[in-house]
N, C-alpha and C positions, 0 to 999 in steps of 0.2 A: 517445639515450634518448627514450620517447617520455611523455607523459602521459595520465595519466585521471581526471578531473574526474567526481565521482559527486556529485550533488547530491538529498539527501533533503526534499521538500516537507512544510509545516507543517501537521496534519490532527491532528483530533480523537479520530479512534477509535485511532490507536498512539501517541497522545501518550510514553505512557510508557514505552515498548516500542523498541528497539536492532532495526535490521535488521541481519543476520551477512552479509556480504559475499565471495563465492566466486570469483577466476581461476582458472580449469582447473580445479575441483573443490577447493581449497585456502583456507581462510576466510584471507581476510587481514584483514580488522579488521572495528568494527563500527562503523554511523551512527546518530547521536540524531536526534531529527524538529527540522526545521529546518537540518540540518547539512551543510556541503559539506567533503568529502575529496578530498585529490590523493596519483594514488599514483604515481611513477615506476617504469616497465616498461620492459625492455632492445625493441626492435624486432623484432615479429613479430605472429602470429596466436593470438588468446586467446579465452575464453568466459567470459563474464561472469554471473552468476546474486545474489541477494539471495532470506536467507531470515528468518522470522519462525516460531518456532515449529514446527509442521509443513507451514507453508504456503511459498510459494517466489514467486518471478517465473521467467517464462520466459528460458530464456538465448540472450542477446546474446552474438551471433560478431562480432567487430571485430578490423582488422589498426591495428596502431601501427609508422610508418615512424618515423626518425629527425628529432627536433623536431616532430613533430605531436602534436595536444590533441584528444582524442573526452572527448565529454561525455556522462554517460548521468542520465537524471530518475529518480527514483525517487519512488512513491505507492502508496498504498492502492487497495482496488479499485474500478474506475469508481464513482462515485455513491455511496459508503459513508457519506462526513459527512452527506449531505442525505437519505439514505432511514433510519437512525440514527438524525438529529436528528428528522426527523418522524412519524416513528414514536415516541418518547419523548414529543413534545409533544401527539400524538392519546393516547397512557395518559393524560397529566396531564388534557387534557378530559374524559377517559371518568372519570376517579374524581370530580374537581371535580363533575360533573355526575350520575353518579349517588348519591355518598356526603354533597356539599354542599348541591347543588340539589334532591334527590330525583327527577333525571330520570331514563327509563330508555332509553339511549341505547349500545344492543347490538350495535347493526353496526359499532360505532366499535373494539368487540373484534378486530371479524374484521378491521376494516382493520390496527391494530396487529399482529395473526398475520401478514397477508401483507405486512407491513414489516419482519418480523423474518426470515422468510423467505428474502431473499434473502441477507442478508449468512451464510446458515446454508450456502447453498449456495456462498460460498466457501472457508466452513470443513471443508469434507464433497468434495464433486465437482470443485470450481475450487478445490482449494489451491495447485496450479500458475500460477492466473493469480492467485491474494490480493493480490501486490503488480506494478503496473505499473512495467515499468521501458521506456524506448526514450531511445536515443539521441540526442539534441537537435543534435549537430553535429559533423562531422568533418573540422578542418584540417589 
């Protein structure tokens, strides 16, 4: 038998949220953020997928010989903590400044629009790619 090591990385925007975990189209369990699972699988050719509501990862084709370990990463989509978090922290400037300060400081809107944006486009067109999954190593 051979193993598979799925390791889900710690990130802010699924904190709370279980990815559904798919070989061959068949959910075998689910991951918390943070969480690593081993599942033993008999030796052969599988397809591996992780999903999150309607959104999924692209699927991972990997053979498991006997006594080998394939490890696969699992994350959110490229750059989602850091375009997310600053995006949220350009709102807090925009209200601090215009509702505190009485500044009027309006392009700081549109830049929150086009930060919100993107992660809109993984919920809509890239729900296929929402969560990155690859490989990390196969012995």
């Amino acid at each position: 038998m051979g193993k598979l090591i799925l390791n889900r990385n710690s990130e802010w925007n699924n904190k709370g949220r279980n990815f559904r975990l798919f070989i061959d189209g068949t959910e075998i369990g689910k991951i918390a953020d943070g969480e690593t699972q081993e599942f033993e699988l008999e030796s052969g050719k599988y397809q591996f997928y992780a999903k999150i509501d309607w959104c999924k990862s692209k699927t991972i084709d990997f053979k498991l010989s006997e006594n080998e370990v394939t490890a696969i990463e699992l994350t959110g989509f490229k750059y989602g903590n850091l375009v997310v978090s600053i995006s949220l922290g350009v709102l807090l400037v925009y209200y601090i400044s215009k509702y505190a300060l009485k500044i009027e400081m309006d392009f700081l809107a549109a830049i929150v629009c086009l930060g919100f944006l993107y992660p809109i486009y993984y919920l809509t067109f890239g729900k296929n790619q929402y969560i990155k999954a690859h490989e990390i190593n196969n012995k």
